[in-house]
C-alpha positions, 0 to 999 in steps of 0.5 A, spaced: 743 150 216 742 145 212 744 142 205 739 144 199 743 143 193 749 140 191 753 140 184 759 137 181 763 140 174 769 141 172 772 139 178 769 144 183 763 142 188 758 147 190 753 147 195 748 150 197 745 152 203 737 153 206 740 160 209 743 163 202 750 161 204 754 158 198 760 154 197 765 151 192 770 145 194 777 144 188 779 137 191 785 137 186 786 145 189 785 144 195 782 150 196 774 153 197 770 159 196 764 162 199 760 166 200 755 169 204 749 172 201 749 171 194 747 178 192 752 182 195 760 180 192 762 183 198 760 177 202 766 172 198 771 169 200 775 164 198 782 160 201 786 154 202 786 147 206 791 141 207 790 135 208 793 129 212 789 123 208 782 125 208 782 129 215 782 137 213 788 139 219 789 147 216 787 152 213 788 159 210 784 165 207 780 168 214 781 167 221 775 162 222 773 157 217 765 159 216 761 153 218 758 152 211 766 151 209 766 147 215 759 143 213 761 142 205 767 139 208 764 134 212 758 132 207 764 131 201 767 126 206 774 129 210 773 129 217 776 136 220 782 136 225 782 143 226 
């Protein structure tokens, strides 16, 4: 899965990935959104992280954080401690 689009406005970060998968970051939330298949809603998500510094120790919103999540994270430069 790899990174093909990236996008910043309005305080959110959107990433979208080669598999469809897509994700949005709010720093100042501390919140994301994803979801897997942009053509079925069913498919969205969204919570909460928190973070000590820049390191991503939790989160909230479903049981395991998606790995685009998790990769849209590390590329927008928090290391996770999860």
């Amino acid at each position: 899965m790899t990174i093909i689009e990236k996008k910043s406005e309005h305080g959110g970060h959107e990433y979208k990935f080669d598999n469809g998968e897509w994700v949005c970051l709010w720093p100042e939330d501390e919140s994301w959104e994803y979801q897997k298949d942009p053509d079925d809603e069913e498919t969205y998500m969204s919570g909460g992280y928190e973070l000590e510094g820049n390191t991503v120790e939790g989160y909230d919103g479903c049981f395991e954080l998606p790995q685009a999540v998790q990769d849209a994270m590390r590329d927008y430069g928090y290391k996770l401690d999860l």
